[in-house]
C-alpha positions as CSV (number, residue, x, y, z in Angstrom):
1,X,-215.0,2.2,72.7
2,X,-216.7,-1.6,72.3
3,X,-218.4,0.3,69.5
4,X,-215.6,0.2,67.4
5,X,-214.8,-3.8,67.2
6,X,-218.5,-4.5,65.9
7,X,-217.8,-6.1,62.9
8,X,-214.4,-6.4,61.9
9,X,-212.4,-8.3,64.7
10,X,-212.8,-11.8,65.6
11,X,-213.9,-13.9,69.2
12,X,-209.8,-14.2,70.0
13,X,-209.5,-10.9,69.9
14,X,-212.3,-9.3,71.5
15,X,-212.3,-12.4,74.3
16,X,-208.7,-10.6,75.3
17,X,-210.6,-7.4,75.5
18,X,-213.0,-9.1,77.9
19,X,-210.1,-10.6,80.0
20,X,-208.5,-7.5,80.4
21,X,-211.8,-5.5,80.8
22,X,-212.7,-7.9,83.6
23,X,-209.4,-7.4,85.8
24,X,-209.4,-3.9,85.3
25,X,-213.5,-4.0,86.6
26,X,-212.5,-6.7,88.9
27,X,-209.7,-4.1,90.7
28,X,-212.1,-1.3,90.5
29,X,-214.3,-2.6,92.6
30,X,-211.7,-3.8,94.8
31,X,-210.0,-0.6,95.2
32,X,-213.8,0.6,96.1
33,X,-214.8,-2.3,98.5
34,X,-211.0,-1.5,100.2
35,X,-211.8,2.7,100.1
36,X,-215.6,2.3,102.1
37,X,-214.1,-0.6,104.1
38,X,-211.4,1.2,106.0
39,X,-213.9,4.9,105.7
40,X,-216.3,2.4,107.7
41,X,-213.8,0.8,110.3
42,X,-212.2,4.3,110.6
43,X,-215.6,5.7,111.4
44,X,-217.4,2.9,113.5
45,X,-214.4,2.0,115.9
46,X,-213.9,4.3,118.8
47,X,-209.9,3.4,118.8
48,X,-209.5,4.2,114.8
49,X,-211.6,7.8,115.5
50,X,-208.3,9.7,115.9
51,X,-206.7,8.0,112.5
52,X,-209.5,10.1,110.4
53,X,-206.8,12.9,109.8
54,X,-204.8,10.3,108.1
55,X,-207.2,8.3,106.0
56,X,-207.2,11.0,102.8
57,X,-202.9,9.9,103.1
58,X,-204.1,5.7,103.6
59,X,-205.9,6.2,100.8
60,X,-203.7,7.6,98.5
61,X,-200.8,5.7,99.5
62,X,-203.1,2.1,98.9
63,X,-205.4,3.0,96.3
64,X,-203.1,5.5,94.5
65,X,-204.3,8.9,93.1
66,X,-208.0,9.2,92.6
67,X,-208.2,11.2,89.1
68,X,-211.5,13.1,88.4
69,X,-212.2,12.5,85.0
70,X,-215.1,10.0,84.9
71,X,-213.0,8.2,82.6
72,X,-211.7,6.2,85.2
73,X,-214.9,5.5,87.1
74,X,-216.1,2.2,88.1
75,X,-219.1,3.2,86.2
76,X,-217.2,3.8,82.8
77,X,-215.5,0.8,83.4
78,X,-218.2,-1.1,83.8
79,X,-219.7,0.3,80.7
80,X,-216.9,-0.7,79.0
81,X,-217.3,-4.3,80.0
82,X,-220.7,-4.2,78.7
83,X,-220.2,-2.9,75.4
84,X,-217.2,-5.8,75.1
85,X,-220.2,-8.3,76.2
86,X,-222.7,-7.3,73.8
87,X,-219.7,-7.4,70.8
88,X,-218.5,-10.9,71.9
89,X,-222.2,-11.9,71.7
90,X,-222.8,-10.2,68.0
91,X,-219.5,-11.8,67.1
92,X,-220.4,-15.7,68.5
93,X,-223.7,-16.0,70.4
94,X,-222.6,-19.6,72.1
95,X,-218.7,-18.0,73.7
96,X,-220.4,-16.6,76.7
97,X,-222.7,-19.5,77.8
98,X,-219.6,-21.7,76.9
99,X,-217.8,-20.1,79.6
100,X,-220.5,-20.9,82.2
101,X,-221.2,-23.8,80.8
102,X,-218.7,-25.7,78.8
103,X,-218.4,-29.6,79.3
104,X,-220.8,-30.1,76.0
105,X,-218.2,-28.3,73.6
106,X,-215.2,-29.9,75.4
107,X,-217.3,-33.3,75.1
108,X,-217.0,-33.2,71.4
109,X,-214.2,-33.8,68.8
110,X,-211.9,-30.8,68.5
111,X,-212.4,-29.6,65.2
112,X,-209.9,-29.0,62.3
113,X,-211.2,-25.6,61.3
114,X,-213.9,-23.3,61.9
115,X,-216.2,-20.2,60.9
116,X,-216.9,-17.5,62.2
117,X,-219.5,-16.9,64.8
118,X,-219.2,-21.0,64.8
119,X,-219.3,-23.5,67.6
120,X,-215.9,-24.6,66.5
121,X,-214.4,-21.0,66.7
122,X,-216.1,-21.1,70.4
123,X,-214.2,-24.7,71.0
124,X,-211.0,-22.6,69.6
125,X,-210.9,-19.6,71.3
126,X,-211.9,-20.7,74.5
127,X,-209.9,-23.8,74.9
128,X,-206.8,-22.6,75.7
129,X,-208.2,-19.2,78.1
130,X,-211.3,-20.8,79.9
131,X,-208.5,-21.2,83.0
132,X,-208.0,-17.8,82.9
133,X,-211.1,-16.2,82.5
134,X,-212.5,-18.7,85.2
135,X,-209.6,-17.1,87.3
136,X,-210.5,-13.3,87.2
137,X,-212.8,-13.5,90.7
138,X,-216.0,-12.0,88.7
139,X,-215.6,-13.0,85.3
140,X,-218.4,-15.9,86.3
141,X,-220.9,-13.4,88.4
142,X,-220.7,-10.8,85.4
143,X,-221.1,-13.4,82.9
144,X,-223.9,-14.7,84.0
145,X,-225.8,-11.2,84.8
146,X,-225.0,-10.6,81.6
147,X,-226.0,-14.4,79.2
148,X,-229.1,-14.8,82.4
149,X,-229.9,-18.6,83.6
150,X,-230.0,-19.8,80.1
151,X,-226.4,-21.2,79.5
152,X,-227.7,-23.7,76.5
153,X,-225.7,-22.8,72.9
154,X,-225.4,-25.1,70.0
155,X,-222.3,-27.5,69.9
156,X,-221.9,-28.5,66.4
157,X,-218.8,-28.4,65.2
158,X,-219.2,-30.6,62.1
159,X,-219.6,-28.9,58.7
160,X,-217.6,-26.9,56.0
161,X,-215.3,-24.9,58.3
162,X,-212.7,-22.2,56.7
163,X,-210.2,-20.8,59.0
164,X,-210.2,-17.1,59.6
């Protein structure tokens, strides 16, 4: 439960929650797109009609066991992912719009230290995943439902940093 990180775990930490929380959505859907995609092409195509006996078997061979418990729903999933979004953005408001939007931290110096909840921890913790969260096919789409159109955060990383 996101719940449980509020306050006591840093951006590196719960940024590898949201990597793993977005391939794990990211296959859901897949696996869900794949299920109604073949149900449809079974169903539609005349020359298919006769492999309907066999789709349950399809199915369970490609998509693997389907367990009830609602656990492992796309819809408890995805409210899984959300409660990871809403803790990265109590834990450093400018991480997400970084990741839609993050030539103006990379423009700057890298810093020596940082703060956290600081632009610097941002620089920090993103620089060395942005290629792989930028990989996961709907980290970008979920972000920005998420952050909206405004990807704007504050870049300064000059100060009195400590590290964590």
């Amino acid at each position: 439960d996101p719940a449980n990180f509020k306050n006591h775990e840093g951006v590196q930490f719960l940024n590898a929650l949201l990597c793993i929380r977005l391939r794990i959505v990211s296959r859901f859907r897949l696996m869900e797109s794949i299920e109604i995609s073949v149900s449809d092409a079974v169903s539609e195509c005349e020359e298919l009609k006769h492999l309907q006996d066999l789709l349950p078997s399809f199915e369970k061979m490609v998509l693997g066991e389907k367990n009830a418990s609602k656990d492992f729903s796309l819809d408890k999933q995805e409210e899984i992912l959300d409660g990871i979004l809403h803790s990265v953005k109590r834990s450093n408001k400018a991480f997400l719009p970084a990741i839609l939007n993050p030539e103006p931290l990379f423009s700057c110096e890298p810093p020596s230290a940082y703060s956290s909840g600081s632009a610097a921890e941002t620089y920090f913790a993103l620089k060395p995943c942005l290629g792989l969260l930028t990989s996961i096919s709907i980290a970008r789409d979920v972000i920005k439902a998420f952050c909206g159109d405004d990807t704007s955060y504050d870049t300064n990383i000059e100060g009195v940093y400590y590290m964590d």
